[in-house]
C-alpha positions as CSV (number, residue, x, y, z in Angstrom):
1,X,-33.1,19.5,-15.2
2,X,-29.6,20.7,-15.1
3,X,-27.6,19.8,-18.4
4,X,-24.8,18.1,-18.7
5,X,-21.2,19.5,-19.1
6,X,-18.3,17.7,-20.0
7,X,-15.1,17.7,-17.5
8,X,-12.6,20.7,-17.6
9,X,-9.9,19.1,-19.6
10,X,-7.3,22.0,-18.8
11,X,-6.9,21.0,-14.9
12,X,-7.9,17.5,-14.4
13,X,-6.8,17.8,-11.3
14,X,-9.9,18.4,-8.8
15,X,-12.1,19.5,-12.0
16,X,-15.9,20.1,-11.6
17,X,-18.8,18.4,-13.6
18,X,-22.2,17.4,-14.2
19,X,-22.3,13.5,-14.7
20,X,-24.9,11.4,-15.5
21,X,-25.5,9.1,-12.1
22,X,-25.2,6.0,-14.8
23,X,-21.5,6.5,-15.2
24,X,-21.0,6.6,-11.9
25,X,-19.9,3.2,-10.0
26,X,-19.6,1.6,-6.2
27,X,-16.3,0.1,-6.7
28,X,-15.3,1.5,-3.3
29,X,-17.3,0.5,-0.3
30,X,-18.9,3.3,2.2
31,X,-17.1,3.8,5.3
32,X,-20.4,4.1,6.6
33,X,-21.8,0.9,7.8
34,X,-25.3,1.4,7.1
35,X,-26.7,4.7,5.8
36,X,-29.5,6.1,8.7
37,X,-32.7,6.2,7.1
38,X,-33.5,9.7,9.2
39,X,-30.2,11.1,8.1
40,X,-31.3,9.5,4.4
41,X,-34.8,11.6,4.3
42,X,-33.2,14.8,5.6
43,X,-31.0,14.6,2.4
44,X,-33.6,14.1,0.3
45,X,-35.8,17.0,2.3
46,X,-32.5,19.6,1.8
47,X,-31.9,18.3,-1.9
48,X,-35.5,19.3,-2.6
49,X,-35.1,22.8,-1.0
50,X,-32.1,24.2,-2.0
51,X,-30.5,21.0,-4.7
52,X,-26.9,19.3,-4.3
53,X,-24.7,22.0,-2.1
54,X,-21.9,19.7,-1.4
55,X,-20.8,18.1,-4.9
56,X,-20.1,14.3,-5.4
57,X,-16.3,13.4,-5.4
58,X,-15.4,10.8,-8.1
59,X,-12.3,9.7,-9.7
60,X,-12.2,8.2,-13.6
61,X,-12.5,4.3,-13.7
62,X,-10.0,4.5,-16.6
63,X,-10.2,3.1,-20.4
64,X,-13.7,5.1,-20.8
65,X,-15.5,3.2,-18.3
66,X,-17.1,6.3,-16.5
67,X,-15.9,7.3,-12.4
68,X,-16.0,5.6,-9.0
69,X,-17.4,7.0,-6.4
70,X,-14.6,8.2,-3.4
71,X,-17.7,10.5,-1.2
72,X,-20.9,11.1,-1.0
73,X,-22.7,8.0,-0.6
74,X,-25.8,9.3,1.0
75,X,-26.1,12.0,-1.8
76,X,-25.7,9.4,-4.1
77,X,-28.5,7.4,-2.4
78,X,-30.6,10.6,-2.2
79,X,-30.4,11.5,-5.9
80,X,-31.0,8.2,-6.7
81,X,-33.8,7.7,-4.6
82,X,-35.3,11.7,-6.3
83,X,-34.8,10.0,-9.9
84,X,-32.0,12.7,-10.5
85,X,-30.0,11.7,-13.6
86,X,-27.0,14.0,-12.9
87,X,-25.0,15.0,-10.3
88,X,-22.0,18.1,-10.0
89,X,-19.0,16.1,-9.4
90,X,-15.6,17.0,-8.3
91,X,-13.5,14.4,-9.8
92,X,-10.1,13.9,-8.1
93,X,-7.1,11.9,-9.8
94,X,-4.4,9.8,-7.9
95,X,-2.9,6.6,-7.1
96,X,-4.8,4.0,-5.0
97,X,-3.3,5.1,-1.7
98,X,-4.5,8.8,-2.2
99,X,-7.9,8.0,-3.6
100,X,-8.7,5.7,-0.3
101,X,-7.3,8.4,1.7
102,X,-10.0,10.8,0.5
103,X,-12.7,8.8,0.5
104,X,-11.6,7.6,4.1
105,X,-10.7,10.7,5.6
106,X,-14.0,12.3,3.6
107,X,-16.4,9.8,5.8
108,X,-14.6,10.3,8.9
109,X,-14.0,13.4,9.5
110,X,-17.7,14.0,10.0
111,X,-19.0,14.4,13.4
112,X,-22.1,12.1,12.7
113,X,-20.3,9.3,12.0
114,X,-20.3,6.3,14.1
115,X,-17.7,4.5,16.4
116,X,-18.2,1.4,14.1
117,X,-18.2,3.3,11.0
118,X,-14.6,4.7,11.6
119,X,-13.5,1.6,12.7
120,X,-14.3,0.1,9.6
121,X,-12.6,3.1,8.0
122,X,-9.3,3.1,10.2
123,X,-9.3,-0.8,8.7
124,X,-9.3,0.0,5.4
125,X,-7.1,2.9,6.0
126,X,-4.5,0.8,7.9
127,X,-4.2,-1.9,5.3
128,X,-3.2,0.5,2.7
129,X,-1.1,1.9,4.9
130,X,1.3,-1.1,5.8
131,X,0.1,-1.5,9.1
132,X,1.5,2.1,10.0
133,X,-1.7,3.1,12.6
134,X,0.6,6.1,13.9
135,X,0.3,7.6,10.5
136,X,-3.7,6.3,10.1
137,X,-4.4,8.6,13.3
138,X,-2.7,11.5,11.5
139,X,-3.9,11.4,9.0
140,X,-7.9,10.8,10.2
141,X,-7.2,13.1,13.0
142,X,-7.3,11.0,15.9
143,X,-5.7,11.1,19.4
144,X,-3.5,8.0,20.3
145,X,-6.2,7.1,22.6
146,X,-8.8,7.5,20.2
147,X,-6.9,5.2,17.9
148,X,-6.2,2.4,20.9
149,X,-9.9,2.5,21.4
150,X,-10.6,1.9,17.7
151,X,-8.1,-0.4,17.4
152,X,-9.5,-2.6,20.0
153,X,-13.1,-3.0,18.8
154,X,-11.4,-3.7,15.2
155,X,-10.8,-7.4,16.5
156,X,-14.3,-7.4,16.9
157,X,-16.4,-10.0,13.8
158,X,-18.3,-8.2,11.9
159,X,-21.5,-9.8,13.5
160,X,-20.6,-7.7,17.0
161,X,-19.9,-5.0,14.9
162,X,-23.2,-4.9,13.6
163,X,-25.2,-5.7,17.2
164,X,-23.3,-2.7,18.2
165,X,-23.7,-0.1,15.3
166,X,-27.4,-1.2,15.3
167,X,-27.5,-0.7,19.3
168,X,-28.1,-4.0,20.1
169,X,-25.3,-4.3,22.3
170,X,-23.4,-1.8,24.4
171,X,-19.8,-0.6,23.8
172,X,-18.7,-2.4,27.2
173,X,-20.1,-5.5,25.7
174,X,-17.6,-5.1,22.2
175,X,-14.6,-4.4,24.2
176,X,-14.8,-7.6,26.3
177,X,-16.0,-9.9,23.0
178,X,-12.5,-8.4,21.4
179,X,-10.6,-10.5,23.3
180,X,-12.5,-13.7,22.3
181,X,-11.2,-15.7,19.1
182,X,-13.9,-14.7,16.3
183,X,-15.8,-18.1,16.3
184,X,-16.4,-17.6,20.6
185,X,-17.2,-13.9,19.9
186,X,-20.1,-14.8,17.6
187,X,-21.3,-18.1,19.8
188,X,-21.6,-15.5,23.0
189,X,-22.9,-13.1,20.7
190,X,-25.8,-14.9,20.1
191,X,-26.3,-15.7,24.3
192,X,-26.0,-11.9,24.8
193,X,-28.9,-11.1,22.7
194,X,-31.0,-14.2,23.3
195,X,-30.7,-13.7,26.9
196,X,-30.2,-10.0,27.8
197,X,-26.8,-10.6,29.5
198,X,-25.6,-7.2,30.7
199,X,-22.1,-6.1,30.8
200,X,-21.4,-7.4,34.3
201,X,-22.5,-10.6,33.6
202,X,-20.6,-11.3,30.5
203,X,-17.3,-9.8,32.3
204,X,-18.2,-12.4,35.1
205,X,-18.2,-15.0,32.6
206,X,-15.0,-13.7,30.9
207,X,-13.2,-13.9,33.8
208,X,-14.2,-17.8,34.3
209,X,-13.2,-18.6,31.1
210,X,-10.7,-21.5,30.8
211,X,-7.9,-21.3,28.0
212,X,-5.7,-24.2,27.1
213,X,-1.9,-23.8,28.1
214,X,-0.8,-25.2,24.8
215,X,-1.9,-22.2,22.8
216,X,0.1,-19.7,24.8
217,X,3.4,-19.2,22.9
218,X,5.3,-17.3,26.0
219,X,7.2,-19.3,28.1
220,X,5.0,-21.2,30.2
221,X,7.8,-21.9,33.2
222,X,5.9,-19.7,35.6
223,X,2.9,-21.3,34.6
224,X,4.0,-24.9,36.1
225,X,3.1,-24.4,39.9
226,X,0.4,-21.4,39.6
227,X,-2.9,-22.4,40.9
228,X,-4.9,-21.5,37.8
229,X,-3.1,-24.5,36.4
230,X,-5.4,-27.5,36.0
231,X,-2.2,-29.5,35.7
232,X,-0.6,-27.9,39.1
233,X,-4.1,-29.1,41.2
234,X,-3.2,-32.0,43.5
235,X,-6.5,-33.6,42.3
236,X,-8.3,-33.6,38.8
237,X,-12.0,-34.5,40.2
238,X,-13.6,-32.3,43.0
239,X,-17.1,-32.8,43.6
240,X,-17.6,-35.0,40.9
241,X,-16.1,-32.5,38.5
242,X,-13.6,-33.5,36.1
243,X,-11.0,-30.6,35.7
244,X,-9.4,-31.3,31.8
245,X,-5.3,-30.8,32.2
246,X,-3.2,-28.4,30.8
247,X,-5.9,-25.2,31.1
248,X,-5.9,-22.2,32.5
249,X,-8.3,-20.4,34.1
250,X,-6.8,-16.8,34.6
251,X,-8.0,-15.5,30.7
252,X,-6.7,-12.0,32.3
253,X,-3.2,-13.2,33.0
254,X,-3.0,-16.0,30.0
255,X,-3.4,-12.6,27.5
256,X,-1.1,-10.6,29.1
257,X,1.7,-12.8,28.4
258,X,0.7,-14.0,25.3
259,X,1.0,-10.0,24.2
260,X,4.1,-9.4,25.2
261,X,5.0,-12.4,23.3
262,X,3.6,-11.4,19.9
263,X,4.8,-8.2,20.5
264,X,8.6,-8.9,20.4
265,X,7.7,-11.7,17.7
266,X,6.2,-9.5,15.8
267,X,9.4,-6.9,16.2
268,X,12.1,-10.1,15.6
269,X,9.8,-11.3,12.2
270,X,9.8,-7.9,11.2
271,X,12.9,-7.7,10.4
272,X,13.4,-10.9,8.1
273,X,9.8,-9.9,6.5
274,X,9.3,-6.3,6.0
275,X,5.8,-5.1,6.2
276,X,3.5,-6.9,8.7
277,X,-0.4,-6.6,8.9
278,X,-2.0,-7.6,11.8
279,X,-4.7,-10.6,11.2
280,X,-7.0,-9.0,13.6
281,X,-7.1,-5.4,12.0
282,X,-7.0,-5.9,8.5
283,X,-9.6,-5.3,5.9
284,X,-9.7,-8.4,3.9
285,X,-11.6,-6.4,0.5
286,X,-8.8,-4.7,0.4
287,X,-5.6,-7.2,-0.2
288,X,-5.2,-9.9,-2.8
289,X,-2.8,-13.1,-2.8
290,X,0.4,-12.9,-5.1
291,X,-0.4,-15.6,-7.4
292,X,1.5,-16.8,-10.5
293,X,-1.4,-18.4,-12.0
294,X,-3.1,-15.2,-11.7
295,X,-0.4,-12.5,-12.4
296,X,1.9,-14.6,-14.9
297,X,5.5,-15.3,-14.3
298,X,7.0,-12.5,-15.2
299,X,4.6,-9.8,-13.5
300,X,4.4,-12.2,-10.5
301,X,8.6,-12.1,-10.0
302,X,8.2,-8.8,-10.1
303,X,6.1,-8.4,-7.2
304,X,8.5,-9.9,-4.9
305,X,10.9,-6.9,-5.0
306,X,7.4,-4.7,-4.0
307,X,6.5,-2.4,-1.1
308,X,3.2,-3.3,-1.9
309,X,4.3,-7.3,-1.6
310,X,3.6,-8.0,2.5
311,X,3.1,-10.4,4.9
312,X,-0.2,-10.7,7.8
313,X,1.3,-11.3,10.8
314,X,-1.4,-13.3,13.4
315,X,-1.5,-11.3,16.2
316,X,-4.6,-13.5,17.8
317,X,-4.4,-14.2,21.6
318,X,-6.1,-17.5,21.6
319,X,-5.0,-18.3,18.3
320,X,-3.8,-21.6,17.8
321,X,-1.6,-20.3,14.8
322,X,-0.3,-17.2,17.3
323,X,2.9,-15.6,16.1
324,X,2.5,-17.4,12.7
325,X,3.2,-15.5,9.2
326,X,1.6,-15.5,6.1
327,X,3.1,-14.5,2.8
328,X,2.7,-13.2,-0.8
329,X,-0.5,-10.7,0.3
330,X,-0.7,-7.7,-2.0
331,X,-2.5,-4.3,-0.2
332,X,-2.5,-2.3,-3.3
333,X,-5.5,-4.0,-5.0
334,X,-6.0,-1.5,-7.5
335,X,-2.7,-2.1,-9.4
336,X,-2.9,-6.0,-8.7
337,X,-6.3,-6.0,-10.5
338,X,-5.0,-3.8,-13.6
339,X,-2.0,-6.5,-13.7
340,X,-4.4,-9.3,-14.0
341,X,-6.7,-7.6,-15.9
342,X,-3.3,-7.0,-18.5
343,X,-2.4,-10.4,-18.7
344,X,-5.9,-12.0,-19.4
345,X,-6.9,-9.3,-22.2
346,X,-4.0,-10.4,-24.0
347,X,-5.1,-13.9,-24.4
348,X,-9.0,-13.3,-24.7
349,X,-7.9,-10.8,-27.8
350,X,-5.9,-14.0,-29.3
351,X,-8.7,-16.3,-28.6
352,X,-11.0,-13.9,-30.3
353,X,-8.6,-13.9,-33.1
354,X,-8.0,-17.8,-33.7
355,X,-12.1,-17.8,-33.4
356,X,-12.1,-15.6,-36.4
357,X,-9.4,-17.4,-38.5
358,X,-11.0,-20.5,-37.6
359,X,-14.6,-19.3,-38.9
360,X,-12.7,-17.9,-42.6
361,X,-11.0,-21.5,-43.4
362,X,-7.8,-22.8,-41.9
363,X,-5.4,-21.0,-40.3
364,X,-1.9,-20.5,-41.6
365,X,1.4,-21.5,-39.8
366,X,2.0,-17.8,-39.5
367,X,-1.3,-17.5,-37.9
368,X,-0.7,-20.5,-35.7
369,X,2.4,-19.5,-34.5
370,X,0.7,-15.6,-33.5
371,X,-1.9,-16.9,-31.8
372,X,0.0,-19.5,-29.3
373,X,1.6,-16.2,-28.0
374,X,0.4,-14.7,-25.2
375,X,1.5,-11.3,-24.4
376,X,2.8,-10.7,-20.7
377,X,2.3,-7.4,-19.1
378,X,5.1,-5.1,-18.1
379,X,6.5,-5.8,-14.8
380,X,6.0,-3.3,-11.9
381,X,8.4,-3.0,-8.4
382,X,8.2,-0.6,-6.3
383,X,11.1,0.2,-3.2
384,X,9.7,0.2,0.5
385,X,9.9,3.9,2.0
386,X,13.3,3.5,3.7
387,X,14.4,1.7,0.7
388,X,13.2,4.7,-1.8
389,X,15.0,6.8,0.6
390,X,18.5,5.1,0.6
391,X,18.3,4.7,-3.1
392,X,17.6,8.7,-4.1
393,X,20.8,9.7,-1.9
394,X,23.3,6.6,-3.4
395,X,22.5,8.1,-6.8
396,X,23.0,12.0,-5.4
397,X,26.3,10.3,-4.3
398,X,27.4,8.8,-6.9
399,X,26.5,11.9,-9.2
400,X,28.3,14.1,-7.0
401,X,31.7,12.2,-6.8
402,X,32.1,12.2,-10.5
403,X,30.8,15.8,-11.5
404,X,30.7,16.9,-13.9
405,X,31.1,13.9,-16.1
406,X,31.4,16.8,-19.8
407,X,31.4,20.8,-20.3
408,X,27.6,21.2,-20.7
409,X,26.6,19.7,-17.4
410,X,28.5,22.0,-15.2
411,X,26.2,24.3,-17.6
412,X,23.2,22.6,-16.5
413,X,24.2,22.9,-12.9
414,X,24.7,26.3,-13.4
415,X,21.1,26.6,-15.7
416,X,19.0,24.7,-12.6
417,X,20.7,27.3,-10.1
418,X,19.4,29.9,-11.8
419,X,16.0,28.4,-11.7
420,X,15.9,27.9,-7.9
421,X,16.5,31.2,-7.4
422,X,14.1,32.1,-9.9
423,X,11.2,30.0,-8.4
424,X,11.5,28.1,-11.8
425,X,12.9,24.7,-11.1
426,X,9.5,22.3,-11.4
427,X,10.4,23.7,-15.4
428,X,13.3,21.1,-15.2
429,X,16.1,21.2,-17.8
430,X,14.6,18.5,-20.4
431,X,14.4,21.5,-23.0
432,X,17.7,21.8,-22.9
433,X,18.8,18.4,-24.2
434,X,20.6,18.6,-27.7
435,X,21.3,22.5,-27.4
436,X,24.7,24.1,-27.6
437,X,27.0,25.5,-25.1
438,X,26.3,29.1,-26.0
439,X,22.4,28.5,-26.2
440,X,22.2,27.3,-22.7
441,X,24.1,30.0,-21.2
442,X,21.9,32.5,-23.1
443,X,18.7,30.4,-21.8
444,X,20.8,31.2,-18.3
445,X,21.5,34.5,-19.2
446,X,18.0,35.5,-20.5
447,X,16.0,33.9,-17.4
448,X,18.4,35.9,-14.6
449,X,18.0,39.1,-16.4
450,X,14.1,38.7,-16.0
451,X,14.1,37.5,-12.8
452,X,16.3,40.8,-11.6
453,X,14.1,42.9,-13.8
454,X,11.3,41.8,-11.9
455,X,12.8,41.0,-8.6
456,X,10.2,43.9,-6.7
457,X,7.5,41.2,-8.0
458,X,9.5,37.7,-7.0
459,X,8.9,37.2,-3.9
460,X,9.2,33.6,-3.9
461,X,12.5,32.3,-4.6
462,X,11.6,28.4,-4.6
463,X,12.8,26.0,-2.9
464,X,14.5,22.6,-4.6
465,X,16.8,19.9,-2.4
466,X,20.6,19.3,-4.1
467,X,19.2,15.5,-4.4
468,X,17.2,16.3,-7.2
469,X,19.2,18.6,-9.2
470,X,21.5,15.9,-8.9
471,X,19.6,13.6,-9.9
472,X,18.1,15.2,-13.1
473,X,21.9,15.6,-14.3
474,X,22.1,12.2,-14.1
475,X,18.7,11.3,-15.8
476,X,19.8,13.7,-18.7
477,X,23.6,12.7,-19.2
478,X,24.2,10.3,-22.0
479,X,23.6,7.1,-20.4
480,X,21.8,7.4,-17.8
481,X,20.9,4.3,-17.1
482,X,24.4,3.1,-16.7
483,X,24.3,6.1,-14.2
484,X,21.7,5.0,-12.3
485,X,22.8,1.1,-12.2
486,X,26.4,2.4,-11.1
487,X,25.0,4.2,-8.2
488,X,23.9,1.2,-6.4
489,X,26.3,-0.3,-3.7
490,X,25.2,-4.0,-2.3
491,X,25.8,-2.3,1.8
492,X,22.3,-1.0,1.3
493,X,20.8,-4.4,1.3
494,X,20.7,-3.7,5.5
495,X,17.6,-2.0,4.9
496,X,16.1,-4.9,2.8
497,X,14.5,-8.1,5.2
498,X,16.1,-11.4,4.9
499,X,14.2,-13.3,2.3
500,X,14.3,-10.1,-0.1
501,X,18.2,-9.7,0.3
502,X,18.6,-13.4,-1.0
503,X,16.3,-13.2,-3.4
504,X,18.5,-10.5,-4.9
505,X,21.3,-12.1,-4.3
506,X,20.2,-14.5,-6.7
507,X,19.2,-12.4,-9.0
508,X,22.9,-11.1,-9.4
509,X,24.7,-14.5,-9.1
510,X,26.1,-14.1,-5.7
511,X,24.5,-17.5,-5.0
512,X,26.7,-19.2,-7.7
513,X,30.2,-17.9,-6.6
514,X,29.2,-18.2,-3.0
515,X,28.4,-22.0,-3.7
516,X,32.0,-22.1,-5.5
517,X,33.7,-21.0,-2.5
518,X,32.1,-22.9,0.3
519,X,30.5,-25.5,-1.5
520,X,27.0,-26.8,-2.9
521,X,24.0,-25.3,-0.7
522,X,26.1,-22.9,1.5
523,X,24.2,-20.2,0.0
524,X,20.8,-21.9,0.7
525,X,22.3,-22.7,4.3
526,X,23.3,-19.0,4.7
527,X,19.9,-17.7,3.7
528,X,18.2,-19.5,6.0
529,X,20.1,-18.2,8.9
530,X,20.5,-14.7,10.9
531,X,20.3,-11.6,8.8
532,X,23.8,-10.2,10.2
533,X,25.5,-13.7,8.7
534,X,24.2,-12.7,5.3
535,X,25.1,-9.7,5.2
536,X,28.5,-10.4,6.8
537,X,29.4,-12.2,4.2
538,X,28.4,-10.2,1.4
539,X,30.5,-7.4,3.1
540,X,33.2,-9.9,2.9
541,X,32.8,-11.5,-0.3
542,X,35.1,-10.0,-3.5
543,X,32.1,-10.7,-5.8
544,X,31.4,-8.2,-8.3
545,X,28.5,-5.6,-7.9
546,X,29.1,-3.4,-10.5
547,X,27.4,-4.2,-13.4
548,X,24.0,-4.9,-11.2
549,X,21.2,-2.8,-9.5
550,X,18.0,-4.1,-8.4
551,X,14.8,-3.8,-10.3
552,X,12.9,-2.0,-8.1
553,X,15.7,0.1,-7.8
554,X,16.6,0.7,-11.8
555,X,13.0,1.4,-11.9
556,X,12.4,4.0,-9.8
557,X,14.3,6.2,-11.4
558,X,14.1,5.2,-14.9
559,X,10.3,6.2,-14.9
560,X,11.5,9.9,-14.1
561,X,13.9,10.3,-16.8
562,X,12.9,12.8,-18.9
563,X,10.8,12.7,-22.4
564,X,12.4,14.1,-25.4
565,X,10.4,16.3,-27.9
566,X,10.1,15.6,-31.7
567,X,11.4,18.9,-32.4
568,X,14.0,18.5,-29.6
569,X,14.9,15.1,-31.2
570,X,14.9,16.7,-35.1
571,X,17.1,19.9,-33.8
572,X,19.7,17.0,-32.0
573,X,20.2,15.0,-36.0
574,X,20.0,18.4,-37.7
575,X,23.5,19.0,-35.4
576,X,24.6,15.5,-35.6
């Protein structure tokens, strides 16, 4: 038996291990539908032979709770199955979005996977993803066409899903059922397999299917004299058959439209809500609902200033709730759970506490008083891509137009210059804070004359974009926050939707002085309307935007500003 070896703490970053199989957990769920019980004995067979070749790939649970496992599920199973009690592990560390990313792309890219298999993974994938299946197929490696395919079979329940991945039912089969709404797709399911129905025979029935008119959203003008119109039929009883009204009997042509519909709905609502997920695509394990109850007040306001805050847009043909939004839907579940998880330890830890107090005599007013608090976690926000984008280049700007704001940050400038071209800039200037004049131009001095002295050897130059060297003068000037607030100008509230640009507006008392000028409600009026009136008259308005940035905004860069030293700090008061 192999023994066990603690991770390499000097490069947590893709480390190698032994772990014991105990500390290792199934938070994630395989890819893989089901795990082949062939494919499951030939592990077992090879791991016998010649042991583990391909290591584990886990990621820390956090707080000392042991790993998740990201790939490898069949080795798991295998070594579990063998009685192993370790495993060499190559443990991985990220956010959510990278860690499901590897343990998708992991599963898929594997030429023994199943159809069904990646579909579930491209679900998963495109949840955490916003919706964004262009970048899904990138990033798993699929052709557009590959992806359409894929895409179609995910509106499939998971009932066909299983028929097919078991090979009960044939892939012609799933792509008709896909069309069906989930409740018909499992009711023919069940005919299908009851009755051997081939793929001819359900397409036959498909194409007699009757639809009712009132569940098309498109405009149904055309629809008034065409003779798969029950209502448009000179009689309602042929043959002693009663014909019900307002159905239509052309499922081919009823879809059609109603696509084209929810495609330019889905464009138009776009717009007013940000990120949309498609009903029929999404992987419901992986989203929560936004819920005060849950999240507190304070957490849950922040959320609503989130990329990570989206809506599921129902993109169902023969829904009756077609074209219909729903909001408050988190898809990063792993940061939702850790802001739940922050406010209820909080208030079990005071429970347990007034429990103890209670058990020792009566507690004091003191006591009382610290125990009817309940500690709220620290609010998260995080800016949409385009967003994150427009706000890194308004503070560049604003750094720009007023450098250089003393003496010592045209030194800086001059200091982070000399560390692009000396493939030194990820260093940053943070060791500089506090020091004089004379010792930063020696710092300069001392780190060109190296880099000369061994120019034959440097190669590499590095690269570093004028955004950031901007922005890390701004993160290490006196006030930096101020900086970073001043930056912000309200015309970048274009790239916000609708209901997030007034609830901003809010938040920085536009509402009131709007309401002032045009009277009680306008504002309510106003954010109810088009997205150009809103921001027309913001653009038009004298109100005063100085003094206010965003959360979301403030707090993207706040958590990059820079981490003073003790001895940094004790060198700046020995000056002082």
């Amino acid at each position: 038996m192999n023994v066990i070896t603690q991770p390499r703490t000097e490069n947590t970053l893709n480390a190698q291990a032994q772990i014991s199989l105990t500390e290792i957990h199934l938070d994630f769920e395989n890819s893989r539908r089901r795990i082949d019980p062939e494919t499951l004995a030939t592990m077992k067979e090879s791991i016998n032979q010649l042991g583990l070749l391909q290591p584990l790939v886990v990621t820390p649970r956090g707080e000392g709770k042991g790993y998740v496992l990201v790939a490898g599920f069949t080795r798991f199973q295998a070594l579990t199955e063998l009685a192993h009690s370790h495993a060499n592990c190559t443990i991985i560390e990220g956010d959510a979005h990278t860690i499901l990313e590897s343990h998708v792309a992991e599963n898929t890219n594997r030429q023994d996977l199943s159809l069904v298999s990646s579909v579930t993974a491209i679900r998963r994938l495109a949840t955490k993803l916003g919706g964004d299946y262009e970048e899904v197929g990138k990033r798993l490696g699929f052709s557009k066409k590959a992806m359409d395919d894929r895409l179609a079979l995910a509106k499939c329940t998971e009932s066909v899903l299983d028929a097919l991945d078991e090979g009960k039912l044939k892939l012609g089969h799933a792509v008709i059922l896909s069309a069906f709404t989930h409740a018909m797709q499992d009711r023919t399911l069940e005919k299908i397999l009851a009755e051997g129905w081939t793929v001819e025979a359900l397409r036959e029935r498909a194409g007699k299917a009757r639809i009712r008119l009132e569940i098309g959203r498109f405009d149904k003008k055309e629809c008034e004299a065409c003779p798969y119109n029950s209502d448009a039929c000179a009689q309602n009883n042929l043959f002693g058959e009663d014909i019900p009204k307002g159905v239509c009997s052309n499922a081919q042509c009823f879809g059609v439209k109603q696509k084209v519909w929810l495609d330019e709905e889905r464009i138009r609502l776009s717009e007013q809500y940000g990120t949309l997920l498609d009903a029929t695509t999404i992987d419901n394990q992986q989203i929560r609902r936004v819920d005060v109850q849950q999240l507190g007040e304070v957490q849950h306001t922040a959320c609503q200033s989130c990329q990570h805050n989206v809506c599921i847009f129902d993109d169902r043909l023969n829904s009756r709730s077609a074209g219909s939004v729903r909001e408050q839907v988190c898809n990063n579940i792993q940061c939702f759970d850790s802001k739940v998880e922050a406010l209820r330890k909080p208030a079990t830890d005071s429970a347990s506490t007034t429990q103890g107090s209670a058990s020792k005599g009566t507690p004091t007013k003191s006591s009382r008083a610290s125990s009817a608090k309940v500690a709220t976690p620290a609010p998260s926000a995080t800016l949409g891509n385009k967003q994150q984008e427009v706000a890194e280049e308004m503070l560049a700007q604003h750094i720009s137009d007023s450098f250089p704001s003393t003496r010592i940050e045209g030194l800086y400038l001059s200091y982070m210059a000399a560390q692009a071209l000396c493939g030194k800039r990820h260093e940053g200037i943070a060791h500089l804070i506090g020091k004089s004049e004379a010792d930063v131009l020696t710092a300069t001095r001392l780190m060109v004359t190296d880099y000369l002295t061994k120019c034959s050897e440097n190669t590499q130059t590095g690269h570093s974009a004028p955004r950031g060297i901007l922005h890390e003068l701004a993160f290490n000037r006196a006030t930096p926050e101020v900086q970073i607030v001043e930056s912000w100008k309200p015309h970048t509230l274009k790239h916000y939707p609708t209901a997030q640009v007034a609830r901003l507006c809010t938040e920085a008392g536009f509402h009131t002085q709007y309401d002032q000028t045009h009277g009680d409600g306008a504002f309510n009026k106003l954010a109810k309307g088009k997205k150009s009136d809103l921001l027309a008259a913001i653009d038009t308005s004298d109100f005063d935007w100085t003094n206010y940035a965003p959360a979301a905004y403030r707090a993207h860069f706040t958590k990059k500003l820079p981490k003073k030293s003790q001895v940094d700090s004790a060198d700046t008061e020995n000056k002082e």
